[in-house]
N, C-alpha and C positions, 0 to 999 in steps of 0.2 A: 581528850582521847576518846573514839569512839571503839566498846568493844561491841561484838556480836557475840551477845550471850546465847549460841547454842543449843547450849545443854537443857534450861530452863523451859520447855513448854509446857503449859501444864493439861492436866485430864481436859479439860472443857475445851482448850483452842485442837487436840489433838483428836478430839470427836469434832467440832466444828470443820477439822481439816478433810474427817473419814467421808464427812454429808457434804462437803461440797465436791470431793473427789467422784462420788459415787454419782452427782447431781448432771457431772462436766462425761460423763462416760467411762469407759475404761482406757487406762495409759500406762503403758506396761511399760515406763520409763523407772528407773528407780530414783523416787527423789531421795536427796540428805536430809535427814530430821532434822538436824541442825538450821536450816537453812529457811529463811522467810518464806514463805507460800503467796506473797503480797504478788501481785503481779508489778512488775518492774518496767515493763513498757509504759505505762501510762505517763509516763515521765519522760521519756524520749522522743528526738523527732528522727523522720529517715538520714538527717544530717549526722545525728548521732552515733547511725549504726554504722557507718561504713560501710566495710561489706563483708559483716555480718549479717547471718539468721537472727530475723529479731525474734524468733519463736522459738528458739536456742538459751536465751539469757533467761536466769534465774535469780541472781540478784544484781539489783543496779543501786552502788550508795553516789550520791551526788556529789560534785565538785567541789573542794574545801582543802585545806593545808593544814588539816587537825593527821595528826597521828589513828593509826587504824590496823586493827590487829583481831584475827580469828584465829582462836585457839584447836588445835592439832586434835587429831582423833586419839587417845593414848594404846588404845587398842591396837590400831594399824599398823600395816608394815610401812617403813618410807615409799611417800609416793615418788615417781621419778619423773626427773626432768628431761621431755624429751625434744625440745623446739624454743625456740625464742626469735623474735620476729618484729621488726620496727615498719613502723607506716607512717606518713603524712598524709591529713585529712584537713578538709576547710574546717579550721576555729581550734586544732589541734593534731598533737604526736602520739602516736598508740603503740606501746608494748605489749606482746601478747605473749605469755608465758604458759606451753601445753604439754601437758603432763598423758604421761602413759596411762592412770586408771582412775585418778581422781586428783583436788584440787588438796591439797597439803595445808596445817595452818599455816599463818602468812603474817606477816607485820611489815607496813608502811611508815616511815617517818622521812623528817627532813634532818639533815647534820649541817650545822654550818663549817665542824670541819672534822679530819679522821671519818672514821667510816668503813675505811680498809681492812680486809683482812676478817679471819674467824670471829676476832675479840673488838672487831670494833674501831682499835685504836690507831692502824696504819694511813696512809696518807690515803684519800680518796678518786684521787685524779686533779686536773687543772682548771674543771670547768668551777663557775662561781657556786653553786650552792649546788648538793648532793640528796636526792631519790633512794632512801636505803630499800630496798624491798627484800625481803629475807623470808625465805621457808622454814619452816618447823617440822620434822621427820620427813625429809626430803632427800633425795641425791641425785646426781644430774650425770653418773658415770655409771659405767657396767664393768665389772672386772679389773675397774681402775681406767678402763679407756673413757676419755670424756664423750657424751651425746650431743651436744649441742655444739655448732660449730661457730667459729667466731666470737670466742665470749671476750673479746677485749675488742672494739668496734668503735670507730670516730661515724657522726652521724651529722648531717647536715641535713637541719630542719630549723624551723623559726626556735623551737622552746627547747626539745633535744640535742645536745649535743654529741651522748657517748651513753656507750652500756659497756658494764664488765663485769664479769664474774669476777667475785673477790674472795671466796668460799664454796668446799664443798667436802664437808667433813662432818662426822659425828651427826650424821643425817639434819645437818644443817647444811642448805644455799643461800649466799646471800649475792646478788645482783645491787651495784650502785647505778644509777639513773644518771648523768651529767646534765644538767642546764643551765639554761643562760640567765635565769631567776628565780626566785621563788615560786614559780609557777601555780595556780589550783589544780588537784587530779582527781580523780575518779576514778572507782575501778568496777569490772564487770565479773561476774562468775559467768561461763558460760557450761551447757551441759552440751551430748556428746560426745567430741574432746576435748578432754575436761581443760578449762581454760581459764587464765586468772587475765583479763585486760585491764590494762593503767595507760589512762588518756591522760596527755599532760596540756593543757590550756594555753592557747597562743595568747602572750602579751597584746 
């Protein structure tokens, strides 16, 4: 399981971060402390961005089927769910999940089955293997009217087949992914609007 430990930076990489900001000019973007300062392109090719701003993305973790989860601000209010949005791209399928004011914690794993539901344990759809992506102090409604439209959605792409909202309570969302296998994913943080993207890898 991979976590991103956040919280942990210490005095020296957090001065090393003050002298290279100061070195690059000024950018009156607000970054998350939390969040790697590595540049994340150097790992990408134009293929990979689609179309995206590559000068947008702030962290890029690489392709793998390990479990992956960034722990929630506790301070925060839930952030909200305001868009969800599927693409086909040469070499893969892209969900992109955009939030109203910032990127909420989040956890990625695979279920071979259940998935469904608040607790997990409901049935998860028909597709062969399930994409759990799940927000941490998140909500994706206002006043109880849901924001995002179409959250139960058949997709026809080589890897994706289905997205559904399966939760959205006690400032948790959880979104199932449907595919046609165990696919490798990757996911992007992007800044602006604030954006979580999960590429899933054409067989």
């Amino acid at each position: 399981m991979l976590k991103l430990p956040y919280r942990h930076i210490t005095p020296l990489f957090a001065s090393l971060f003050v002298l290279l900001a100061a070195a690059c000019g000024d950018d009156s973007r607000d970054l998350d402390p939390y969040v790697s300062t590595e540049n994340p392109r150097e790992t990408l090719t134009e293929l990979d961005y689609g179309n995206l701003d590559s000068s947008q993305i702030r962290l890029n973790l690489p392709w793998s089927r390990n479990k992956v989860s960034r722990d929630p601000d506790p301070d925060a209010e839930p952030a909200t769910l305001t868009a969800v949005t599927t693409e086909t791209f040469e070499g893969y399928d892209r969900v992109v999940f955009t939030f109203g004011d910032r990127i909420p914690g989040y956890l990625l794993t695979y279920v071979a089955e259940g998935g469904g539901g608040c607790d997990g344990t409901e049935p998860a759809g028909d597709a062969p293997v399930h994409l759990v992506v799940e927000f941490e102090k998140a909500r994706s409604n206002e006043g109880g009217a849901p924001l995002v439209e179409d959250r139960d959605r058949t997709i026809e792409s080589p890897t994706l087949v289905g997205a559904s909202q399966v939760c959205d309570e006690g400032d948790r969302v959880r979104w199932i992914l449907g595919a046609g296998s165990e696919a490798e994913y990757r996911i992007l943080e992007m800044l602006g609007s604030p954006r979580l993207v999960v590429d899933l890898r054409h067989q």
